[in-house]
C-alpha positions in Angstrom: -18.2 -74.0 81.9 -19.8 -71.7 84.8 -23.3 -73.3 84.7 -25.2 -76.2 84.5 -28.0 -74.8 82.7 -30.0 -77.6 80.5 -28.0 -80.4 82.4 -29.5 -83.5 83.5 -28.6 -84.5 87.2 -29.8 -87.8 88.2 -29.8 -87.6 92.0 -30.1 -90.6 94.9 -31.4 -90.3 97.5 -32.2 -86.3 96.9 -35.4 -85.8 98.9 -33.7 -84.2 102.0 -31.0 -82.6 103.0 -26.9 -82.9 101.3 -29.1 -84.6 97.8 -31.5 -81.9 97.9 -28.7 -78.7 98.5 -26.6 -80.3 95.6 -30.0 -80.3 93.5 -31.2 -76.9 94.4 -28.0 -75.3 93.5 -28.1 -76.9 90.4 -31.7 -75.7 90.0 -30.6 -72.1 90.1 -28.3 -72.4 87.1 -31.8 -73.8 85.5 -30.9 -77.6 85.8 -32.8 -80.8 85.1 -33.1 -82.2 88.6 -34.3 -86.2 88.7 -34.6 -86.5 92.5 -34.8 -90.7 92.6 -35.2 -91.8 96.0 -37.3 -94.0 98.1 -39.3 -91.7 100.2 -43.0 -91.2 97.8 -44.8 -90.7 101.2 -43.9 -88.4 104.4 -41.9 -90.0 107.1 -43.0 -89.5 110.5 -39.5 -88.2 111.8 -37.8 -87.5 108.6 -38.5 -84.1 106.6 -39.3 -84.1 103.0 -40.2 -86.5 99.8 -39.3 -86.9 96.5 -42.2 -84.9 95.7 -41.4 -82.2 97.9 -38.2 -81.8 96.8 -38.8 -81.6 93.1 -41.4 -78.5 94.4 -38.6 -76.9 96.2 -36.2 -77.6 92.9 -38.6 -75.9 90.7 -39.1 -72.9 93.0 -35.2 -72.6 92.5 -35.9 -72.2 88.4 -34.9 -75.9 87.5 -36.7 -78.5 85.9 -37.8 -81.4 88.2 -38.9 -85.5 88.3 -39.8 -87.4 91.1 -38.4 -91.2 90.4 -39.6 -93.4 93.1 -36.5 -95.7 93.0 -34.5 -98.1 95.4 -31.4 -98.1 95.1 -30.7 -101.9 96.3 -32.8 -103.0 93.5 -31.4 -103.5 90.0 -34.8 -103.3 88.1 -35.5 -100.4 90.4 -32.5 -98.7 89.3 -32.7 -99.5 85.6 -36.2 -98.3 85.4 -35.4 -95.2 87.3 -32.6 -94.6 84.6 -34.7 -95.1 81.7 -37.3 -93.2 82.8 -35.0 -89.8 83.5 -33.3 -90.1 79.9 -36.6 -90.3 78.2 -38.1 -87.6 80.0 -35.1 -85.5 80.0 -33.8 -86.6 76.4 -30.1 -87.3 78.9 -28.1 -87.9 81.7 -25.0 -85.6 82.3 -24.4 -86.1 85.6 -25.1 -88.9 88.0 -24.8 -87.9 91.8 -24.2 -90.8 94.2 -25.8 -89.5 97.4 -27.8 -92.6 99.0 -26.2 -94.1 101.9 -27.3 -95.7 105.2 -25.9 -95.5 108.3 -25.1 -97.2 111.4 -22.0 -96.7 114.0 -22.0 -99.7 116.1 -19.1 -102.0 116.9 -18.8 -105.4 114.8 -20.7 -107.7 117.9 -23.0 -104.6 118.0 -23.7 -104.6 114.2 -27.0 -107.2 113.3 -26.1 -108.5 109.7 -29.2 -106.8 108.2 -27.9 -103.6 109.2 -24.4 -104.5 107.9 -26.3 -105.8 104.4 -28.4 -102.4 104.7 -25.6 -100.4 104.3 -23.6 -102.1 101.5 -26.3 -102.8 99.1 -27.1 -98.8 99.8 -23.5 -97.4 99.8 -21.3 -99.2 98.0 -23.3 -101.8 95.6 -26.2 -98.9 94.7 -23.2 -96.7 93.9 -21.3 -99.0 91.7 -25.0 -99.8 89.7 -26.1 -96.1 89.6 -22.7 -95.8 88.0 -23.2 -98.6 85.7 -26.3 -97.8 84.5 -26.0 -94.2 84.1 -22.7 -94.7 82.2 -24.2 -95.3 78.3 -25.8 -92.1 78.9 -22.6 -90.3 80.3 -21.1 -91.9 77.4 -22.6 -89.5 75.1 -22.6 -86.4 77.5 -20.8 -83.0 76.5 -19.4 -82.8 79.8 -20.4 -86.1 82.1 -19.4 -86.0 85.5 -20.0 -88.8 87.7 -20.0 -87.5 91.7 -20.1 -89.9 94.8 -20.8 -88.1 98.4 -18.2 -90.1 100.0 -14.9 -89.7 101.8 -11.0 -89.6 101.1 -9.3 -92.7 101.4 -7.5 -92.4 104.7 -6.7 -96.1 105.7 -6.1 -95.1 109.2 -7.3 -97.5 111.8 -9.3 -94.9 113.8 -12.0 -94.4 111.2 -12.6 -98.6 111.1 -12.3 -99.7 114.6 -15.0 -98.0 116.3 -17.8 -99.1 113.1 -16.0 -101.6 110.8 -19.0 -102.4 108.9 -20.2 -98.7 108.5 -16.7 -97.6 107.0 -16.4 -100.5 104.8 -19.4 -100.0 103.3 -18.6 -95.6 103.1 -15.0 -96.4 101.7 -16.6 -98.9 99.3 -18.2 -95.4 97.5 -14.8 -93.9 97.4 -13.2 -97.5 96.1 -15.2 -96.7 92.9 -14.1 -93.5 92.5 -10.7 -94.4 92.5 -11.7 -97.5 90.0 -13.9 -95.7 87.4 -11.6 -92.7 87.7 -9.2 -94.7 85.6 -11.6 -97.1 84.0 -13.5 -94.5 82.2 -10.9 -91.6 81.9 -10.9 -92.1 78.4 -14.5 -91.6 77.9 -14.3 -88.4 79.0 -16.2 -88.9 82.2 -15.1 -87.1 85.3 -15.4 -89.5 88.5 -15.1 -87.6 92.0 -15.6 -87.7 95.3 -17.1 -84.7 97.8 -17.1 -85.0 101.4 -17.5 -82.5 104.1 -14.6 -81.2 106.6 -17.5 -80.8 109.3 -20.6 -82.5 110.4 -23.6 -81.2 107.8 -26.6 -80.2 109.7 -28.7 -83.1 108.2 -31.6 -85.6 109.5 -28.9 -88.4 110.2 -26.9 -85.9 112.6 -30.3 -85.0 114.3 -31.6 -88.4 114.7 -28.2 -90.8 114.8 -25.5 -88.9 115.9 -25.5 -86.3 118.3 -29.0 -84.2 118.2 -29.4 -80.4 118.7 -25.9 -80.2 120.5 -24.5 -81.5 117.1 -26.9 -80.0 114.7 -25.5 -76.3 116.6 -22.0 -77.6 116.0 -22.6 -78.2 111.8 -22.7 -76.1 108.8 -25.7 -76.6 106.6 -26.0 -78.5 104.2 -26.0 -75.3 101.5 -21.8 -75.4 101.7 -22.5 -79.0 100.0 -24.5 -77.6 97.3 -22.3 -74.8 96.4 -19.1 -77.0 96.6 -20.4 -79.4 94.1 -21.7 -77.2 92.0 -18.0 -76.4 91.6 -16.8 -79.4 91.1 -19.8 -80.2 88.2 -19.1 -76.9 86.4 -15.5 -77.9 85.0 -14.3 -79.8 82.7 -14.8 -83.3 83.3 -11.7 -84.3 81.2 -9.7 -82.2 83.4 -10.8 -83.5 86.7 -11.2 -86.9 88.0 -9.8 -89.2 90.5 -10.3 -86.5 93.4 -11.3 -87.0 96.7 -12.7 -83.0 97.4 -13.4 -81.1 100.4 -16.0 -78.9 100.4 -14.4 -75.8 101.9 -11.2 -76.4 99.8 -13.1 -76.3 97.0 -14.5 -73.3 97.9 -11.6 -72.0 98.8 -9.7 -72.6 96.0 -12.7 -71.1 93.6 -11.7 -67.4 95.5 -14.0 -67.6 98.4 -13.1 -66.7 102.1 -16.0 -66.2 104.2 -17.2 -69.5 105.5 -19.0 -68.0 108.2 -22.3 -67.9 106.6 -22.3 -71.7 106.7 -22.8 -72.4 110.2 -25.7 -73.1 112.2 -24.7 -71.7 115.1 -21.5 -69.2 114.8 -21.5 -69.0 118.5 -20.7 -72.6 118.9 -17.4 -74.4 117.5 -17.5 -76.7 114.4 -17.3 -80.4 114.8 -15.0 -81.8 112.3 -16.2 -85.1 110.4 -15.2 -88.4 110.2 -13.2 -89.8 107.4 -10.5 -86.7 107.2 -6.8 -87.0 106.8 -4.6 -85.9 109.5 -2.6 -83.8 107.1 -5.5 -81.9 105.6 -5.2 -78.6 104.5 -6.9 -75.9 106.6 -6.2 -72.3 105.5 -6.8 -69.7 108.1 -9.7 -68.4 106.6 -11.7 -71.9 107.2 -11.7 -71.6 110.9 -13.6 -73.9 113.1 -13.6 -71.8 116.3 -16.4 -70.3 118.0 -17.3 -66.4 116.5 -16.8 -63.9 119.4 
């Protein structure tokens, strides 16, 4: 399989940014897009709403709905469900992008944030999953994919935000679960995370601002990467903890450069990555002369 044409990709949080890359890619193949996310009205400092998106999805040649839906309730989440598989007669593929954020030290970190972020991440995954999964059930080729990182139980990645990683390694926890749970279903359950910081809202407005934004690759290397991942065959590939330039890489490509925001400045790796990561020569992170 090469394309996701007539697919149904149920998308969280999708209205900006690494949700809305993943959704326009798909959009080119001529995908059903369900973009289901909170954001029905504009933000004053974030870009985009699900209504937006869906207009910049069918621009692409897809097929779009906007799903107002939160992800930390269960009604939410089950109506949202229904409603895509009624309108779109299926769900193939359910991408777990939602997640909330916040990198503060455990006396640093109020208990509504630290609830914030696990009913977002980690429980909204698991019941995305859930209820998405008697619909995957009778997919051709169902892929469930979570935007979460490798599981690299180093001490580094907790110490400095214990509440923010537990919540972001409880995504990649049901990867490694439903990998094996539903393996013999037929459903493909992944994980995709970036090498480097993605030039997103949340690295504009929570972690380092234009200096970081400069230092990022957009949020198109995303996109392309999953498509990658969503266009095999789903009996063939689960339990994986991807990254998006390997990916890439290992599909023939070479030229990253395009990617970056700024090619003048060097790339600023990501949280989350194994020290022993694989870093052909062609995925450079260096400034370009």
């Amino acid at each position: 399989m090469s394309t996701l044409k007539g697919k149904t990709l149920l998308i969280s949080g999708g209205s900006r940014g690494i949700g809305l890359a993943i959704a326009k890619r798909a959009a080119q193949d001529g995908a059903n897009i369900a973009i289901c996310a909170k954001t029905s009205k504009p933000h004053p400092k974030l870009e985009g709403t699900i209504f937006t998106a869906c207009e910049e999805i069918e621009e692409a040649g897809g097929q779009a709905l906007p799903v107002v839906m939160d992800v930390r309730e269960e009604a939410s989440v089950a109506e949202a469900v229904t409603k895509v598989a009624d309108h779109f007669g299926s769900i193939d593929i359910c991408i777990n992008n939602a997640s909330a954020i916040s990198l503060t030290p455990t006396d640093k970190t109020q208990m509504r944030r630290f609830d914030l972020m696990h009913q977002v991440n980690m429980r909204g995954t698991f019941m995305l999953s859930k209820y998405c999964l008697p619909f995957l059930e009778t997919s051709e080729n169902p892929h469930i994919l979570n935007i979460s990182p490798p599981l690299a139980m180093e001490p580094k990645w907790f110490a400095p935000h214990v509440a923010y990683s537990m919540a972001k390694y409880g995504m990649s926890l049901c990867v490694l679960g439903m990998a094996g749970e539903f393996k013999n279903k037929g459903i493909g359950v992944n994980a995709l995370w970036p090498r480097t910081t993605i030039a997103t809202a949340a690295v504009q407005n929570l972690l380092g601002g234009d200096m970081l934004m400069r230092a990022s690759r957009s949020p198109q290397i995303m996109g392309d990467a999953a498509h990658a991942v969503l266009t095999q065959n789903a009996k063939e590939i689960t339990g994986n903890f991807f990254i998006d330039d390997l990916v890439l890489y290992q599909k023939g490509v070479r030229d990253f450069d395009g990617y970056r925001v700024d090619p003048s400045q060097p790339l600023q790796l990501d949280f989350f990555l194994p020290n022993d990561l694989e870093q052909p020569e062609e995925i450079s992170l260096k400034a370009l002369k």
